[in-house]
C-alpha positions as CSV (number, residue, x, y, z in Angstrom):
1,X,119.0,123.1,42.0
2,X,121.8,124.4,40.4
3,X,124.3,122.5,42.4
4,X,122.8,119.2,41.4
5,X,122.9,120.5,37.5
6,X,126.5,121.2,37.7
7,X,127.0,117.8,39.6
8,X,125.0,115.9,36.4
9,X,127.3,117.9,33.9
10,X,130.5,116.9,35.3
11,X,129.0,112.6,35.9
12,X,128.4,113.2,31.8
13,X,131.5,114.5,31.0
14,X,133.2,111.7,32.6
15,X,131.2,109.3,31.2
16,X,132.0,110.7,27.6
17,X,136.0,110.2,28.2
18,X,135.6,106.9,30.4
19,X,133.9,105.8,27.1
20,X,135.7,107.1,24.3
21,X,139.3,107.5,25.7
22,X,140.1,104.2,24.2
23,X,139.0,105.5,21.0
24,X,141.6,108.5,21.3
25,X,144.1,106.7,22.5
26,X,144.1,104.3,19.5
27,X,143.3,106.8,17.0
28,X,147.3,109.3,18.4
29,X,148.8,105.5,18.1
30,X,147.6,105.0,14.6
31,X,148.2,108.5,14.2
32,X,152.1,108.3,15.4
33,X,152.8,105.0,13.4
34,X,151.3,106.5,10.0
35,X,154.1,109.2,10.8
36,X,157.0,106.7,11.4
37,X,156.4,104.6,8.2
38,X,156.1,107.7,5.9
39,X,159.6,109.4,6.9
40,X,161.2,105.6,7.0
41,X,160.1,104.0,4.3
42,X,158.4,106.7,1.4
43,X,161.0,110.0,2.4
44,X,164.2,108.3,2.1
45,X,162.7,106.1,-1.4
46,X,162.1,109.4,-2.4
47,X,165.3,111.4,-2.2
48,X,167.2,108.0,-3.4
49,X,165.3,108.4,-6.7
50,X,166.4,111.7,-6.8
51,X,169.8,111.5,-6.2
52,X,170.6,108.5,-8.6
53,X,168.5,110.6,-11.1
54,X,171.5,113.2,-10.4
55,X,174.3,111.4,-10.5
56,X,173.1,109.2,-13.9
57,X,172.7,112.8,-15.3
58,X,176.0,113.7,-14.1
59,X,177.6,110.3,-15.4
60,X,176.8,110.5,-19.1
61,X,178.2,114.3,-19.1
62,X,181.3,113.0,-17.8
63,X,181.2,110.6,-20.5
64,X,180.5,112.6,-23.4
65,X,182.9,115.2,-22.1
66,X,185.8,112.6,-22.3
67,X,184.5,111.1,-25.5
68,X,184.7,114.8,-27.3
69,X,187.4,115.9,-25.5
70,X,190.9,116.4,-27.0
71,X,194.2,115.7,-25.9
72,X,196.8,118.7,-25.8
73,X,199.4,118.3,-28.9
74,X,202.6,117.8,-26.6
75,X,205.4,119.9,-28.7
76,X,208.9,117.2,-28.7
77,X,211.3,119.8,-30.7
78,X,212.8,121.9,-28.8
79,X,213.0,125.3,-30.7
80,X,214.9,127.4,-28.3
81,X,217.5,124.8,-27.4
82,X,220.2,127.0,-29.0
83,X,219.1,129.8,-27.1
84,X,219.5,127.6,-23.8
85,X,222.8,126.8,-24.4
86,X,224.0,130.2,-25.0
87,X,222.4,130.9,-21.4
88,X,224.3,128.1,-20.0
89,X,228.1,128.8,-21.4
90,X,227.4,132.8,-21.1
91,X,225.1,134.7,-18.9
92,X,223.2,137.6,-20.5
93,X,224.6,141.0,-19.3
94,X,223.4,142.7,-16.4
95,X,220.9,145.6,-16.7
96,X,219.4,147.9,-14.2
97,X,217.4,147.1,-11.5
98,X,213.6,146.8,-12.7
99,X,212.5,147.3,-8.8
100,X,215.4,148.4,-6.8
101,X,212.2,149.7,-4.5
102,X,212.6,146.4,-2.8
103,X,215.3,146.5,-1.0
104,X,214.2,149.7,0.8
105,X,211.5,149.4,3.5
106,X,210.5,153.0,2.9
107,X,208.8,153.4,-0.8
108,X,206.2,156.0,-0.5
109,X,206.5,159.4,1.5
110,X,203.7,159.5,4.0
111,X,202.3,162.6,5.4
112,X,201.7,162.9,9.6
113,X,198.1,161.9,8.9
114,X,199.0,159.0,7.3
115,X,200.9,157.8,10.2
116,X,198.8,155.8,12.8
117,X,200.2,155.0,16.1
118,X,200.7,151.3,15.3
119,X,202.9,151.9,12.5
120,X,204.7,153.9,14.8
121,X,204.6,153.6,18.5
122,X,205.6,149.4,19.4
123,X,206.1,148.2,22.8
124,X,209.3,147.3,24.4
125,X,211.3,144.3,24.0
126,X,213.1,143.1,26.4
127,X,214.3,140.0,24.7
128,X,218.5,141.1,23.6
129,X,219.1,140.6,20.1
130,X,221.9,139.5,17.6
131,X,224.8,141.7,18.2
132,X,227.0,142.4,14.7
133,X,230.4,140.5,14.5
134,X,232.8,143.2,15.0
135,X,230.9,146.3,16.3
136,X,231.8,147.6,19.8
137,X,230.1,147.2,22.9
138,X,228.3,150.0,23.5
139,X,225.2,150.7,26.0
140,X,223.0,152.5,23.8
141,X,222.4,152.4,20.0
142,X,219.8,152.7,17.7
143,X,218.0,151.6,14.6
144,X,216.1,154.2,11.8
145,X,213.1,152.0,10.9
146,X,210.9,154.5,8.6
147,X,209.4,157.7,8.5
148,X,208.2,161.0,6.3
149,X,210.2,163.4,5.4
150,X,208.8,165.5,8.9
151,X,209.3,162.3,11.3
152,X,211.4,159.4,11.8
153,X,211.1,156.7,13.5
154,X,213.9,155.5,15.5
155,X,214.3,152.4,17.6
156,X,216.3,152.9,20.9
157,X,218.2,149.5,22.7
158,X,219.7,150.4,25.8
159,X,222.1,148.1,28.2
160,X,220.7,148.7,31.9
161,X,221.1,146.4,34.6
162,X,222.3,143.4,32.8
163,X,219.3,143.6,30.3
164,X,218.8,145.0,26.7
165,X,215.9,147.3,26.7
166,X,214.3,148.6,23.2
167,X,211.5,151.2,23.0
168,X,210.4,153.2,20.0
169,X,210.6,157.1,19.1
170,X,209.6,159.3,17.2
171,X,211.7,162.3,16.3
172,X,211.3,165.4,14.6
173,X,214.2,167.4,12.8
174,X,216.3,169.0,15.6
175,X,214.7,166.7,18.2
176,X,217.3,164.8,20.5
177,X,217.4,161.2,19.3
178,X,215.7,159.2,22.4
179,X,214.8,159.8,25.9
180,X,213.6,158.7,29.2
181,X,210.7,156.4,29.6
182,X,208.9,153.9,32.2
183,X,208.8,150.3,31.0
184,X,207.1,149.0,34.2
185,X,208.2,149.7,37.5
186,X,211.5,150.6,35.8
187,X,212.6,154.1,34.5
188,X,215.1,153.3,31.8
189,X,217.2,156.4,30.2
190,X,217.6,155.9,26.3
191,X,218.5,159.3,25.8
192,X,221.4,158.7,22.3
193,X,222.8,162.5,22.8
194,X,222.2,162.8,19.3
195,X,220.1,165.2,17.6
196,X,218.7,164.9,14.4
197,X,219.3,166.8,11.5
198,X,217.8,165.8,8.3
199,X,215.4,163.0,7.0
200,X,215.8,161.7,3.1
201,X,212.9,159.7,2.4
202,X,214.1,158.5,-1.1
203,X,217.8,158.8,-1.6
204,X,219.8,157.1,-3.9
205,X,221.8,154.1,-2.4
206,X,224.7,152.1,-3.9
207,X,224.1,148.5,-4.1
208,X,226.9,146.3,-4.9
209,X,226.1,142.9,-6.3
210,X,228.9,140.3,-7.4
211,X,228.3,138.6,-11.1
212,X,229.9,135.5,-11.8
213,X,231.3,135.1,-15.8
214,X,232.1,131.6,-17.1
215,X,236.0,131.5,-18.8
216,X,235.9,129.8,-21.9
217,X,238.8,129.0,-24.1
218,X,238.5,129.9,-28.0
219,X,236.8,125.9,-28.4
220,X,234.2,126.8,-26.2
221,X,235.6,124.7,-23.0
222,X,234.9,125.7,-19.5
223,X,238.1,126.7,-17.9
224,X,236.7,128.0,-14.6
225,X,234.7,131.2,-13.3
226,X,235.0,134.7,-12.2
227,X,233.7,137.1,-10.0
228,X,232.7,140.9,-10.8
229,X,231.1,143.3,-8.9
230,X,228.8,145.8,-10.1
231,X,227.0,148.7,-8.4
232,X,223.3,149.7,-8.8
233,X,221.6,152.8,-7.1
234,X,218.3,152.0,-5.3
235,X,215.9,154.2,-3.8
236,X,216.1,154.1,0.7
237,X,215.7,156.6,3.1
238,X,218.3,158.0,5.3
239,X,218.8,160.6,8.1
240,X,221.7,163.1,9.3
241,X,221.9,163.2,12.3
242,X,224.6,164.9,14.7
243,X,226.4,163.5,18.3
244,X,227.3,165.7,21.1
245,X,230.6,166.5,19.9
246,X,229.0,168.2,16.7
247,X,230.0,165.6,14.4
248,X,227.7,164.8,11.2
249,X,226.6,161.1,10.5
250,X,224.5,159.6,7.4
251,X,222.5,156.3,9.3
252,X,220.4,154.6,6.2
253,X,217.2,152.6,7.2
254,X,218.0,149.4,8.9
255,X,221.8,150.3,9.6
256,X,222.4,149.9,13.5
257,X,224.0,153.2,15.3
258,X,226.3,152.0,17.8
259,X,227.1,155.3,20.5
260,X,230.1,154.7,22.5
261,X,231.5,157.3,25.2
262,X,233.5,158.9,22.9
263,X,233.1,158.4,19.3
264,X,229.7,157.3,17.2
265,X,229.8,154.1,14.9
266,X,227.5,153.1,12.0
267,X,227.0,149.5,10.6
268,X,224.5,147.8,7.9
269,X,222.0,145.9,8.4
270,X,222.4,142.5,9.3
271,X,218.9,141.7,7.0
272,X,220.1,143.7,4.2
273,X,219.8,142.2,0.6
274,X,222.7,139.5,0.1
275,X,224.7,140.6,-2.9
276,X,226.5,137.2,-3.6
């Protein structure tokens, strides 16, 4: 009894979708195309109206913003053209540096907390660099790059095997200027047999800069030009340090430290300020 109820059930319900499935399958079709027209004809209508709404808006306040707007009064006289000739037949006189602080690297003292390993710790180069014109040739030199007035630090170039090696320190007052260290599979010696002695973060520097004066005859003709020097102090930082002989040496930052067999040579810095 029950299995022929079940049976009847499931002969209905297939009558009810052999019958209607037309029905549902024309009403999702209907459905589907209502859809389509309404985003492709009645959306895009829509935001066109809006947008030309927006840029009509936007048109007529460009319009009345150039209609009300006002020309700036261009000035033709010139008022300081006395004051520009002057300037052109005789330079103003030199005055003191407003910033010498710019030619030094080093312009605040840091304390040791301050210091972070990447402002003082850098990896080796092994790529050589620009020698000075001059300067002897020399194995080992070095380079003060910064520091407090407790630290410095120092970079070390070293000629081993055919290959300039550089590698960074960081030396403490009567702490030996470089050392031994393992760059790879290599163990390069950069000890400088120096030892320094004192670190001057600010220390007043002479700067020489050359001024060029116009000649002018007593009717106000050029005649030709000449070349003065003048010297400014800035503030830099420098160490004292002292070679294995016991001799004392000032090295300012930037100034290359060239240490021979025998004697211990200092040059500037090939980036330092030009002073022509």
């Amino acid at each position: 009894m029950t299995t022929a109820l079940f049976q009847n059930l499931i002969m209905n319900i297939k009558y009810f979708i052999f019958k209607h499935i037309e029905k549902l399958v024309l009403g999702i079709a209907i459905c589907y195309l209502a859809y389509t027209a309404v985003h492709t004809f009645i959306i895009p209508s829509i935001e066109a109206h809006k947008t030309n709404s927006k840029l009509l808006s936007l048109s007529s306040a460009i319009e009345r913003k150039i209609k009300t707007s006002v020309p700036p009064i261009v000035d033709m006289e010139l008022k300081n053209d006395e004051q520009l000739a002057l300037r052109l037949t005789s330079p103003p006189s030199a005055s003191l540096l407003p910033r010498p602080y710019i030619f030094g690297k080093f312009t605040k003292e840091k304390t040791g907390s301050d210091i972070t390993a990447k402002d003082l710790l850098k990896k080796p180069e092994l790529q050589p660099t620009a020698r000075l014109e001059g300067a002897p040739l020399t194995e080992i030199e070095f380079i003060f790059k910064g520091g407090t007035a407790d630290m410095a630090l120092v970079q070390v170039r070293k000629l081993y095997k055919d290959k300039w090696w550089n590698e960074s320190f960081t030396v403490k007052k009567a702490e030996t200027i470089g050392g031994k260290k393992t760059i790879g599979r290599e163990t390069v010696d950069f000890d400088t047999y120096c030892k320094l002695i004192e670190i001057t973060p600010q220390a007043q520097k002479p700067l020489i800069i050359k001024k060029t004066t116009v000649v002018q005859n007593e009717k106000g003709e050029f005649l030709g030009s000449s070349f003065t020097e003048e010297t400014h102090m800035i503030s830099s930082s420098k160490i004292i340090f002292v070679d294995k002989k016991g001799e004392f040496y000032n090295s300012w930052i930037g100034e290359s430290v060239k240490v021979g067999t025998d004697t211990v040579s200092v040059y500037p810095s090939t980036n330092a300020p030009s002073t022509n």
